[in-house]
C-alpha positions as CSV (number, residue, x, y, z in Angstrom):
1,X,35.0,103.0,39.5
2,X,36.7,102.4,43.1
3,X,40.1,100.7,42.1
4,X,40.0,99.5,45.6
5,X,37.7,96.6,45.0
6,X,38.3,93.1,43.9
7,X,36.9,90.1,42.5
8,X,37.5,86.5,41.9
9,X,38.7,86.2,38.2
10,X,38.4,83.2,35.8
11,X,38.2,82.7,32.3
12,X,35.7,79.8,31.6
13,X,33.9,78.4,28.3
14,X,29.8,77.6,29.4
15,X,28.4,74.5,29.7
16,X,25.5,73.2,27.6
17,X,24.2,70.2,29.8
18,X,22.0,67.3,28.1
19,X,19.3,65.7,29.8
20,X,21.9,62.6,30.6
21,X,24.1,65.2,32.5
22,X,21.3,66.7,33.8
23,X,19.8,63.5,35.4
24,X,23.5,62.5,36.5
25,X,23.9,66.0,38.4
26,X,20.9,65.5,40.2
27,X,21.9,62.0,41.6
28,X,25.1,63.7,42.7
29,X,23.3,66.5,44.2
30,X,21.2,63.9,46.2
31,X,24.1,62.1,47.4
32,X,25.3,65.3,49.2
33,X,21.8,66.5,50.2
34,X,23.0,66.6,54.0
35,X,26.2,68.6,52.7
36,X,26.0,72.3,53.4
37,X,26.9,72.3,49.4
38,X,25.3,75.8,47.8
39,X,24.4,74.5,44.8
40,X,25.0,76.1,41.4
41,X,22.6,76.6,38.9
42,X,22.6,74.7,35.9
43,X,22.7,77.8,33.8
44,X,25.7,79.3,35.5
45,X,27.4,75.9,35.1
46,X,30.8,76.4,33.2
47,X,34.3,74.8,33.2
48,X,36.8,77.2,34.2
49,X,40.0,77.2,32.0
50,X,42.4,79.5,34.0
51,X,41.8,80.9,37.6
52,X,43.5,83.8,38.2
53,X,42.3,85.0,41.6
54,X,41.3,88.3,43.3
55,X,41.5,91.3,40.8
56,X,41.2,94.8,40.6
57,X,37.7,95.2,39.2
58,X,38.8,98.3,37.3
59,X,40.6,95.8,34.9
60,X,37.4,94.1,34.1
61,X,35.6,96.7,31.6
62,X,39.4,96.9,30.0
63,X,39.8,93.0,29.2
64,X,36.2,92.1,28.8
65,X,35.9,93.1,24.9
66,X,38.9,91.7,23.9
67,X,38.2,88.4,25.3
68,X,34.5,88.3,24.1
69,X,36.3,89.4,20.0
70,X,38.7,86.4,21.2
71,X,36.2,83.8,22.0
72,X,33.8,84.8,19.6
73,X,35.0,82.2,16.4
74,X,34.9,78.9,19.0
75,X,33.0,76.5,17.9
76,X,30.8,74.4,20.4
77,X,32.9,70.8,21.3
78,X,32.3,67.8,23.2
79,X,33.9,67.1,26.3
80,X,34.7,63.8,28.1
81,X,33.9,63.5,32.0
82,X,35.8,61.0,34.1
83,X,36.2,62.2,37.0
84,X,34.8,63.7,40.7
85,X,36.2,65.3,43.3
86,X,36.1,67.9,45.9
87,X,37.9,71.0,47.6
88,X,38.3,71.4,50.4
89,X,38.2,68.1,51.9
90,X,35.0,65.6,51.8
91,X,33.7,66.7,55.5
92,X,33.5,70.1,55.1
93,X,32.8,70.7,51.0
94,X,33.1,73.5,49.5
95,X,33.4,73.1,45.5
96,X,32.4,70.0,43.2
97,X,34.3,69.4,40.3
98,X,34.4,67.4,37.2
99,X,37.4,66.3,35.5
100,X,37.6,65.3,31.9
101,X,40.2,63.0,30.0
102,X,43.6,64.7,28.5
103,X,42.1,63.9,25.0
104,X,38.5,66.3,26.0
């Protein structure tokens, strides 16, 4: 593997949206139609619990297992959305996010 290349690394726990979310993310996505937003898709939705950055990719294939064995025990949970907000700034987009309450 060429040690040389990198990636954007995060550890994040998938999202399972409901058809209420579901209807909700498509009235957002309509509000921004005339954004230049590339829009996710659902299935690759996910919240992203720490962002650590570019990466050697050669470190991948050494933490992947033990973070799988890690994760594998959680249980599904609900979460609590609250709030909505954007990188970058609000005329040139980049990212959407949703926050949740301290409690989620």
């Amino acid at each position: 593997m060429d040690t040389h290349i990198t990636n954007r690394l995060f550890l994040g726990v998938k999202i399972n949206l409901n058809e209420f979310n579901l209807l909700k993310i498509s009235e957002i996505r309509r509000h921004f139609e005339t954004d230049k937003f590339a829009w996710t898709h659902e299935e690759d939705f996910h919240i992203t619990l720490l962002f650590i950055g570019q990466t050697n990719s050669a470190i991948f294939d050494i933490i992947d297992e033990p973070l799988q064995d890690a994760a594998f025990d959680i249980k599904k949970f609900n979460i609590n959305i609250n709030r909505l907000g954007i990188f970058e700034d609000y005329k040139n987009p980049k990212v959407l996010w949703i926050g949740t309450d301290k409690s989620s």
